[in-house]
Legacy VTK file of the C-alpha trace (Angstrom):
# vtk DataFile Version 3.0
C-alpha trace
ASCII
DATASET POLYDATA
POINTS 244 float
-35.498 -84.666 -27.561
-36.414 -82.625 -24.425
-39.846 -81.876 -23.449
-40.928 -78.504 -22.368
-42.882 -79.024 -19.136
-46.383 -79.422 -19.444
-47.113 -76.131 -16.931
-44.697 -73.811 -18.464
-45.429 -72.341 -22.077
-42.703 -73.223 -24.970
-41.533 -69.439 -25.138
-41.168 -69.045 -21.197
-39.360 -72.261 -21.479
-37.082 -71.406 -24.582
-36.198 -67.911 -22.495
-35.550 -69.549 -19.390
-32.858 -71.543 -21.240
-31.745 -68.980 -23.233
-30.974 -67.444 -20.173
-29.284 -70.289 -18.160
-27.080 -70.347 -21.039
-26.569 -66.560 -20.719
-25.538 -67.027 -16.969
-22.937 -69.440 -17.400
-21.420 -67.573 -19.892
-21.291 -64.480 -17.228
-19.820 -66.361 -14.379
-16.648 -66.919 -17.155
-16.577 -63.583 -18.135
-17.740 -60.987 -15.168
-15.154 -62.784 -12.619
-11.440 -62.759 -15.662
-11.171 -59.107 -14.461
-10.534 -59.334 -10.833
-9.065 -62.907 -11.095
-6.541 -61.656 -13.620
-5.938 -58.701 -11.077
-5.566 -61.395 -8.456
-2.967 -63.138 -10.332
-0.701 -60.460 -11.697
-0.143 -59.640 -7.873
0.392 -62.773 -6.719
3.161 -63.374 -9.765
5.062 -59.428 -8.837
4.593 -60.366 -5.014
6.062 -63.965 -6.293
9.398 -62.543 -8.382
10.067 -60.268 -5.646
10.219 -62.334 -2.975
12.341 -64.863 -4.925
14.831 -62.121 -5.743
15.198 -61.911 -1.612
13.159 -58.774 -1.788
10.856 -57.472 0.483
9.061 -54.788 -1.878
7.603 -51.915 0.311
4.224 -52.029 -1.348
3.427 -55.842 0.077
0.836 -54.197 1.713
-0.892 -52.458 -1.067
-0.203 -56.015 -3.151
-2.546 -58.044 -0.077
-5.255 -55.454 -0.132
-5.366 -55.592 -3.782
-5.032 -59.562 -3.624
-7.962 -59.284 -0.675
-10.245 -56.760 -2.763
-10.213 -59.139 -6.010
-10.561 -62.389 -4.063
-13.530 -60.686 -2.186
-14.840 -59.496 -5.506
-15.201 -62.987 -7.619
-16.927 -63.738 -4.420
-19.000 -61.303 -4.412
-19.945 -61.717 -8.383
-20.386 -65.143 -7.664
-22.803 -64.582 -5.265
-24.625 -62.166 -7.111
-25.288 -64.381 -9.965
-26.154 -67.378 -7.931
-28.827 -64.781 -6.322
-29.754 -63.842 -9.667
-30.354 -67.853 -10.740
-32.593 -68.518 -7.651
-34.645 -65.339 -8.349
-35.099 -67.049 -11.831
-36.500 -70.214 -10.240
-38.510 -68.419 -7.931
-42.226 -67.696 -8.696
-42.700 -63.856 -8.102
-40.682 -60.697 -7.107
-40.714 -59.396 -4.060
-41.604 -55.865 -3.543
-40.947 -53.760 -1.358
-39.424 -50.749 0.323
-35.300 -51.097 0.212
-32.921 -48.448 1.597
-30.993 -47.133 -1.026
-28.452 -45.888 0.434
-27.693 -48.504 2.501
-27.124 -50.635 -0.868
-25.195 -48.444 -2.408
-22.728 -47.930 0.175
-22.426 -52.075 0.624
-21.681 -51.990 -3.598
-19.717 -49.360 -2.724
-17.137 -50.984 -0.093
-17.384 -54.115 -2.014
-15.525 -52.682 -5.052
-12.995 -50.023 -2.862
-10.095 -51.775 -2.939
-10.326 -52.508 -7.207
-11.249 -48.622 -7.769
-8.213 -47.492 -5.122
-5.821 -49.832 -7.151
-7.254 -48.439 -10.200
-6.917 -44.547 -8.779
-10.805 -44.131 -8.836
-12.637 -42.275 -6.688
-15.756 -43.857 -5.870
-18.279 -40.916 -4.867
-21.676 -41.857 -3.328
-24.217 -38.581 -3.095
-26.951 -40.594 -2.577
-28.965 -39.056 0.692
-29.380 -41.353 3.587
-32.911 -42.530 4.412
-33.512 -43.042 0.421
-35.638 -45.388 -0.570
-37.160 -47.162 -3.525
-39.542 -50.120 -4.115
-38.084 -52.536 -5.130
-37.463 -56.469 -4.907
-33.958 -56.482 -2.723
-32.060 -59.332 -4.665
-32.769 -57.854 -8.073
-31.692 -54.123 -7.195
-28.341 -55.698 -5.629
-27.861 -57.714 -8.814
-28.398 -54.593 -10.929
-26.378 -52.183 -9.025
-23.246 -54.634 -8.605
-23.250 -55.453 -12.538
-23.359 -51.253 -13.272
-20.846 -50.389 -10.968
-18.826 -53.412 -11.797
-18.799 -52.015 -15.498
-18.126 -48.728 -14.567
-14.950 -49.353 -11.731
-13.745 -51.937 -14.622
-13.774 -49.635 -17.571
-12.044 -46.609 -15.894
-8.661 -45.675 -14.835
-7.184 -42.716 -12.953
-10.779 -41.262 -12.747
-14.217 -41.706 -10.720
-16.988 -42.906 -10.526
-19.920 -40.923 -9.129
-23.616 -41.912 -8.023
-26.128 -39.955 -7.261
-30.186 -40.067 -6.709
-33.027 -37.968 -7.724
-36.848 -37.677 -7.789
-38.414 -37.960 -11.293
-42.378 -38.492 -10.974
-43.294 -41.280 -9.254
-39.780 -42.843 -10.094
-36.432 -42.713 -8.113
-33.304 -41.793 -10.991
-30.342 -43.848 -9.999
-27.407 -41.967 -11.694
-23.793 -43.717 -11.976
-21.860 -41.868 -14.116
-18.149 -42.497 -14.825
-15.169 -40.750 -16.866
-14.350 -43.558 -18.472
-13.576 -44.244 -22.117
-17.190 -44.560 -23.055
-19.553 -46.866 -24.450
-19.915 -47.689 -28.385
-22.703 -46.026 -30.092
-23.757 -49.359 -31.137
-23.461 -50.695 -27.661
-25.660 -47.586 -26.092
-28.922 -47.830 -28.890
-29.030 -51.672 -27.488
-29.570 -50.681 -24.174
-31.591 -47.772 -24.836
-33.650 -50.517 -27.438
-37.130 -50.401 -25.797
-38.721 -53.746 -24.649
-42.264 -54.741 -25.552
-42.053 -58.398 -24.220
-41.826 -59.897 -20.164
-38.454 -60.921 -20.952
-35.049 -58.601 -21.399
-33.928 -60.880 -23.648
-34.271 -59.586 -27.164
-33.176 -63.176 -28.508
-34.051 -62.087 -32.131
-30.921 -59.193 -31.977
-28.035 -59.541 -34.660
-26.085 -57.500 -31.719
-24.308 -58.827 -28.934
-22.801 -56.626 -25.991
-19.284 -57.266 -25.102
-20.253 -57.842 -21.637
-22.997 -59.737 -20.289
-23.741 -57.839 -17.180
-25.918 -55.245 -18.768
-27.952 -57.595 -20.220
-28.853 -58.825 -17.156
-29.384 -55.387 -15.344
-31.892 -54.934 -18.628
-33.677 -58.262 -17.457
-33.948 -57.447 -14.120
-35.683 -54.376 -14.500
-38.002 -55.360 -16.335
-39.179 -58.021 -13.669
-39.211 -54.833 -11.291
-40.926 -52.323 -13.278
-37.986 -50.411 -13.402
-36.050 -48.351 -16.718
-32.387 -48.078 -17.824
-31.168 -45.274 -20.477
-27.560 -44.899 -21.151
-25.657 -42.073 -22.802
-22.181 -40.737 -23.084
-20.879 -38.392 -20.448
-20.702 -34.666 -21.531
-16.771 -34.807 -22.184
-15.855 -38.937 -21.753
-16.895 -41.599 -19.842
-20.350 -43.411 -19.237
-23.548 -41.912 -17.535
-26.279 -45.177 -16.548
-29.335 -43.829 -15.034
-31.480 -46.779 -13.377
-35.510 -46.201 -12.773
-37.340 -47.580 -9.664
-41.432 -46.862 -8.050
-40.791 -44.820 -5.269
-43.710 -46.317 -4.038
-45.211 -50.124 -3.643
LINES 1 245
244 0 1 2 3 4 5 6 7 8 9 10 11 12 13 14 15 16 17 18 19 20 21 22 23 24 25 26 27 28 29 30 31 32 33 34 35 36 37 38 39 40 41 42 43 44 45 46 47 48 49 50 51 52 53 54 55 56 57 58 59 60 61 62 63 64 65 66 67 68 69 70 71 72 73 74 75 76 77 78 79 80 81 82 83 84 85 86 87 88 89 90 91 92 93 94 95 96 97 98 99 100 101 102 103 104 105 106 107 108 109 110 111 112 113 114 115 116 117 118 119 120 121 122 123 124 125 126 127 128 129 130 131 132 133 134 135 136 137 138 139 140 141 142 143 144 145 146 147 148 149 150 151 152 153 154 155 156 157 158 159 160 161 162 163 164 165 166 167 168 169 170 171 172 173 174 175 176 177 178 179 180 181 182 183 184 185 186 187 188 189 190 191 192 193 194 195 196 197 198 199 200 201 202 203 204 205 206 207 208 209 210 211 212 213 214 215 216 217 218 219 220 221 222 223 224 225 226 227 228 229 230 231 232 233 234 235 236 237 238 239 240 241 242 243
């Protein structure tokens, strides 16, 4: 039988496991996409060559090959950042250029969306800024766009940034095929408790990645509300202080 240790209450415990659980089970299923992107290029790139071809599009084949590889690494590195912050005792706020973190997410996830024929467009102002602990905002943002780039084809995805109060509105909005009703009123679901987690839920997301971006906030005093776009596709607006 384990024991739950002695400085750490039993439900801080059971969410911290509950949540360990919930990360393994996101490395498996955030980094299929781009490694099943990776490997249906190398297997075209493969039968051409061995027909003594040199296909014209070799080039477009290694940047694709590049952007995925550069991709699980970049998930991977994410949710390692996203275990240590769960070790770690506090968040650390402060002021974080926003713009300068959106355009890294940005580049990072180019060469899928080009592949895909979607235009990435970043309207966020230079010189924006929220408060904000760094690790969790680039965990957040990488796990929305990463949804959005993933669930869209011949389309775009467009972010954008506005004032609201004493909050910062983090728009990403994509023309996708949308969200499920059912999928939308659980991330809408308000939470009452320290924890994102709503362990007692019947419902389970497809993906895992929102569920963290729900946890995450949380731990930053920040908001998420998600609706369908006016005509298709997925609008996620993300809440963070302005201020520290």
């Amino acid at each position: 039988m384990t024991e739950t240790p002695s400085n750490q209450p039993p439900d801080d415990w059971a969410r911290e496991v509950h949540m360990q659980q919930l990360l393994i089970s996101a490395i498996v299923h955030d980094i299929k996409t781009p490694l099943r992107y990776f490997m249906w290029t190398v297997k075209a790139l493969q039968q051409d060559l061995s027909k003594g071809e040199f296909p014209a599009s070799v080039h477009d084949m290694a940047t694709l090959m590049y952007g995925s590889a550069e991709r699980m690494h970049g998930m991977v590195e994410e949710l390692l950042q996203y275990y240590r912050m769960q070790l770690s005792a506090g968040r650390r706020m402060k002021p974080v250029d926003l713009y300068k973190l959106v355009t890294a997410k940005t580049a990072l996830f180019g060469p899928i969306a080009l592949a895909k024929q979607v235009t990435i467009d970043n309207q966020v102002e230079k010189g924006t800024m929220i408060c904000t602990d760094a690790e969790c905002a680039s965990v957040i943002l990488h796990n929305v766009l990463d949804n959005a780039v993933k669930f869209t084809l011949v389309g775009y995805v467009r972010i954008k940034a506005k004032i609201a109060g004493a909050y910062l509105q983090l728009e990403i909005a994509d023309s996708g095929g949308g969200m499920s009703r059912e999928y939308i009123d659980w991330c809408n679901k308000e939470i009452i408790n320290t924890s994102g987690i709503l362990t007692e839920d019947d419902f389970r997301p497809p993906g895992l990645g929102l569920l963290l971006v729900r946890d995450l906030l949380v731990k930053v005093k920040g908001k998420l509300q998600v609706s369908r776009g006016q005509h298709t596709g997925t609008t996620v607006v993300l809440e963070f202080p302005i201020t520290c």
